[in-house]
C-alpha positions in Angstrom: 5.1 243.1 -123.1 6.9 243.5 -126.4 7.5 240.2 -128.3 7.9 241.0 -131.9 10.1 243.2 -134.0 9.9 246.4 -133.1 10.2 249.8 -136.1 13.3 250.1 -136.6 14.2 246.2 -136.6 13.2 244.7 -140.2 15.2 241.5 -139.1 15.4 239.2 -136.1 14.9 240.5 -132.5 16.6 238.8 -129.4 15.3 239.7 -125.6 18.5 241.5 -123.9 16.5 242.0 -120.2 13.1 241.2 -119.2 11.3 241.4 -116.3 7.7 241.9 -114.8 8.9 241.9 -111.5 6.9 239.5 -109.9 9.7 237.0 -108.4 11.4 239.5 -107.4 12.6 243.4 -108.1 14.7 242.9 -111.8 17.9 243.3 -110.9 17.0 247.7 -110.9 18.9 249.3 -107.7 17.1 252.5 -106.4 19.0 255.6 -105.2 19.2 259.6 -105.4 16.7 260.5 -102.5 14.8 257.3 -102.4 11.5 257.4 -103.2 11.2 254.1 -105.8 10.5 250.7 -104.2 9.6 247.4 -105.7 6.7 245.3 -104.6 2.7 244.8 -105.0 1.5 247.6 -106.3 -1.8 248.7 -104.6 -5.3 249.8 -106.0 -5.5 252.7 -103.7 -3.3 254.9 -101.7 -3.1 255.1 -97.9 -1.6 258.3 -97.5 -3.8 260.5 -96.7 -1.5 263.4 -96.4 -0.7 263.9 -100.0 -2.6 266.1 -102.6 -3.5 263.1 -104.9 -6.5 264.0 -106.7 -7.1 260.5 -108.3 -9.8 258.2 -107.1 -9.6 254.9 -109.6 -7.3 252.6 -109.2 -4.2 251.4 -109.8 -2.7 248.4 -109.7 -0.1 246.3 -111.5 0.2 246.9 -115.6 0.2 243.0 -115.5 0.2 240.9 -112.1 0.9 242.2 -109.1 3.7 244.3 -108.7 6.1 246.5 -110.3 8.4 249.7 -109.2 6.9 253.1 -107.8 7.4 256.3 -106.0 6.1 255.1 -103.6 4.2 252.2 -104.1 1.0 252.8 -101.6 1.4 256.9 -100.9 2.5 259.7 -102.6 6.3 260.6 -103.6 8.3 262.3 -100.9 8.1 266.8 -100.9 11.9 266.1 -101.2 13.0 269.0 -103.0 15.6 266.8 -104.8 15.1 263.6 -107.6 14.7 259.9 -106.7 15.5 257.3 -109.4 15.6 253.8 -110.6 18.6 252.3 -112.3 18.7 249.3 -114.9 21.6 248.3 -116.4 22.2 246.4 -119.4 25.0 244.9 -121.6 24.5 246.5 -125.3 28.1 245.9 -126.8 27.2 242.1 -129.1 28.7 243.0 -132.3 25.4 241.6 -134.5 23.3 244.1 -132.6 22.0 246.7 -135.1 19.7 248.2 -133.3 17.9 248.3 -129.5 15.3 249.1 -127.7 13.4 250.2 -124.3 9.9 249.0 -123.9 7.8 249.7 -120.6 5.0 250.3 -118.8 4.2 253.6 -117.0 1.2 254.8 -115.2 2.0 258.5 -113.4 0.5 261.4 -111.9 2.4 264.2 -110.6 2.6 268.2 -110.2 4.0 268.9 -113.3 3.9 272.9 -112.5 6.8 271.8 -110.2 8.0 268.3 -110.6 8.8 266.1 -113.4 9.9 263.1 -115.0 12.5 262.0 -117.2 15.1 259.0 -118.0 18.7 259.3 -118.7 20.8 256.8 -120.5 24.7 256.3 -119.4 23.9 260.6 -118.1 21.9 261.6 -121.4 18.3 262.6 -121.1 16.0 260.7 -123.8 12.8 261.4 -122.2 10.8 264.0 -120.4 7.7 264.8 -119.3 7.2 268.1 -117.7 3.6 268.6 -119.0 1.2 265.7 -118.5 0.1 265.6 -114.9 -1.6 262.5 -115.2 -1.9 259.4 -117.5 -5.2 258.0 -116.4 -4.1 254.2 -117.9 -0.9 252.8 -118.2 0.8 253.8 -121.1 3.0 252.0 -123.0 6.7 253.4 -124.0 9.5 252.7 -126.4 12.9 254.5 -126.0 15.8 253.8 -128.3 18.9 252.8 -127.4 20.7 252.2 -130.3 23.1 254.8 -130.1 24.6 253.4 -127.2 25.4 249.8 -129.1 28.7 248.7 -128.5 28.7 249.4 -124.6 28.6 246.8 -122.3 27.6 249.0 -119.1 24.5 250.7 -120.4 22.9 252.6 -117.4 19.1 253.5 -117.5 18.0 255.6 -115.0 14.2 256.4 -114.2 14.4 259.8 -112.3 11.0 261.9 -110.4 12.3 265.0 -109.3 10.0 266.4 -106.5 10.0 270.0 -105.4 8.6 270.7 -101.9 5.4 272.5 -103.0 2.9 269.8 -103.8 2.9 265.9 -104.0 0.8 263.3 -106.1 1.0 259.8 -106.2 4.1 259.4 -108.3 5.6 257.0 -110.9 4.7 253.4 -111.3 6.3 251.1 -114.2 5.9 247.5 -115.2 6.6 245.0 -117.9 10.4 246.3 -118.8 11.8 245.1 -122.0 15.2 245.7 -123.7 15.1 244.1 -127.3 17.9 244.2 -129.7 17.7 243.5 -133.4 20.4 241.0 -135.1 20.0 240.3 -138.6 18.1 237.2 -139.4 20.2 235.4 -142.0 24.1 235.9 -143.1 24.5 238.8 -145.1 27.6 237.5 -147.0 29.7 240.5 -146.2 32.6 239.3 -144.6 35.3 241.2 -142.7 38.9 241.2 -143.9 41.9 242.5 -141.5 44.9 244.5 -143.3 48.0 245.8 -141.4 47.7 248.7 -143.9 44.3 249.5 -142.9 43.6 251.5 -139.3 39.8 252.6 -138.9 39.5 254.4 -135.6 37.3 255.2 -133.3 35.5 252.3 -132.5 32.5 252.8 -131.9 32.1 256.4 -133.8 30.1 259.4 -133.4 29.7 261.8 -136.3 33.2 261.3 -137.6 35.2 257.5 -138.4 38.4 258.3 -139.3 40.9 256.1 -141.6 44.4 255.4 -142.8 45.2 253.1 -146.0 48.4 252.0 -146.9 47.6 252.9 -150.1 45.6 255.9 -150.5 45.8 257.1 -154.3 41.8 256.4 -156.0 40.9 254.6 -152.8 37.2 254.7 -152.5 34.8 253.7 -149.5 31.2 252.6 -149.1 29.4 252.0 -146.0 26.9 248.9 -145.5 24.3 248.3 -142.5 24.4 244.5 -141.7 21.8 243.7 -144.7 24.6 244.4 -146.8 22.2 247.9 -148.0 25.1 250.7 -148.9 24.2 253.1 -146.5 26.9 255.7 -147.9 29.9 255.9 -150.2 32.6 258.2 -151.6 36.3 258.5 -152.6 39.2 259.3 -150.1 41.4 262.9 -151.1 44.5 261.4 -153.1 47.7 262.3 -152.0 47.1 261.7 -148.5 47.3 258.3 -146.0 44.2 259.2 -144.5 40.9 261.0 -144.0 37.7 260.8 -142.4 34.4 260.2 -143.1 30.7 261.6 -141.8 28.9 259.1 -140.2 26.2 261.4 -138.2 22.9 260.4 -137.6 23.7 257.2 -138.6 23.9 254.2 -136.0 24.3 250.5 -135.0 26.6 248.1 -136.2 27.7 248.5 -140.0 30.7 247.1 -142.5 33.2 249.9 -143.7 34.4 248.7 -147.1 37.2 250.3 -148.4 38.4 249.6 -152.2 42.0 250.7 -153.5 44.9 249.2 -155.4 45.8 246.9 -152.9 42.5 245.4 -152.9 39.0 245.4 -150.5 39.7 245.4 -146.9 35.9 245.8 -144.9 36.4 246.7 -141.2 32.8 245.9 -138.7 32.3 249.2 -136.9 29.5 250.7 -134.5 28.1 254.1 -134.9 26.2 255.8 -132.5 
């Protein structure tokens, strides 16, 4: 399992969940047509049914068990999509940043059926190529544009046509890690009844209103105090808005103008 920092963390990391499933299933409920189950995951399959074409074995990425679909035969010619929800609690104001890390050993008929994990409905991986891993592999989605949630749904999904079946979807070893900065950053936030800085959290656009708008300027700061962006507000107006795409996590909006420096904590994603 992941212990360290991961990529996009340069700071501190804290464990959000954890779990390698050996006391018991995680806390990860299983639904759509049914397939996943949690318990010891086998070394060979017992179906003899199924199409499998693989003859090593399996077993646990670390102990004994884990999740699959299903754990000693082959997923289900269902002609519909079984998954495997975790759900976490992303919305800590230090977090900057956040991570999936687990382990997944697979093989199905990709012609037909595939695998892929959504996040609170949005897809963020797929595999409709790779029939079969061989080894467990080890896989890292991020999840920091969903910071500032506190119901963050992750849902592992096989969908199954009913053409041909192999022995499905097995993970292990799941991680969510969040990244906090490691010291103080000296940036503080001030509060201003002539300040409003809305949404928040923000996608693509935060917009704001200032009391006092004429030569107001703003700069935005990641929570290393690094000025991520800056710029001047359009005089003559009490408000505007400002491009935050493709930037994410939690940040400090600083704006300056005659009144003084008001800095607002916001979360992009």
């Amino acid at each position: 399992m992941l212990t360290g920092s991961f990529a996009q963390c340069p700071d501190s990391t804290v464990t959000i969940y954890s779990s390698d499933f050996e006391s018991g299933n995680g806390g990860l409920v299983s639904g759509g047509f049914g397939d996943w189950e949690h318990g010891v995951i086998g070394t060979m399959l017992i179906d003899s049914t199924c199409t499998s074409t693989y003859n090593n074995t399996i077993g646990a990425n670390s102990g004994v068990a884990g999740w699959g679909t299903l754990l000693r035969e082959c997923y289900t010619n269902a002609g519909d999509t079984s998954w495997v929800e975790l759900v976490v609690d992303l919305s800590d104001p230090n977090l900057t940043a956040a991570e999936l890390d687990f382990w997944s050993w697979y093989e199905v008929f990709t012609n037909f059926d595939f695998l892929f994990i959504r996040v609170n409905g949005q897809q963020v991986y797929l595999n409709n190529s790779m029939q079969f891993s061989q080894n467990w592999v080890n896989e890292t989605i991020d999840l920091s544009a969903f910071l500032g949630q506190s119901n963050v749904s992750i849902r592992w999904h096989l969908f199954a046509t009913t053409v041909v079946n192999k022995a499905g979807w097995y993970i292990d070893d799941v991680t969510v890690l969040g990244c906090v900065p490691s010291t103080p950053t000296g940036i503080g936030e001030t509060t201003d009844a002539g300040i409003r800085v809305w949404p928040n959290p923000a996608e693509d656009l935060l917009h704001v209103q200032v009391a006092d708008f004429e030569g107001a300027s703003w700069s935005l700061m990641d929570a290393t105090g690094r000025h991520v962006r800056q710029g001047s507000l359009v005089a003559g107006t009490d408000q505007g808005a400002i491009d935050v795409e493709g930037v994410r996590g939690l940040h400090i909006l600083e704006l300056r103008s005659a009144t003084g420096i008001h800095r607002e904590q916001v979360i992009l994603r």
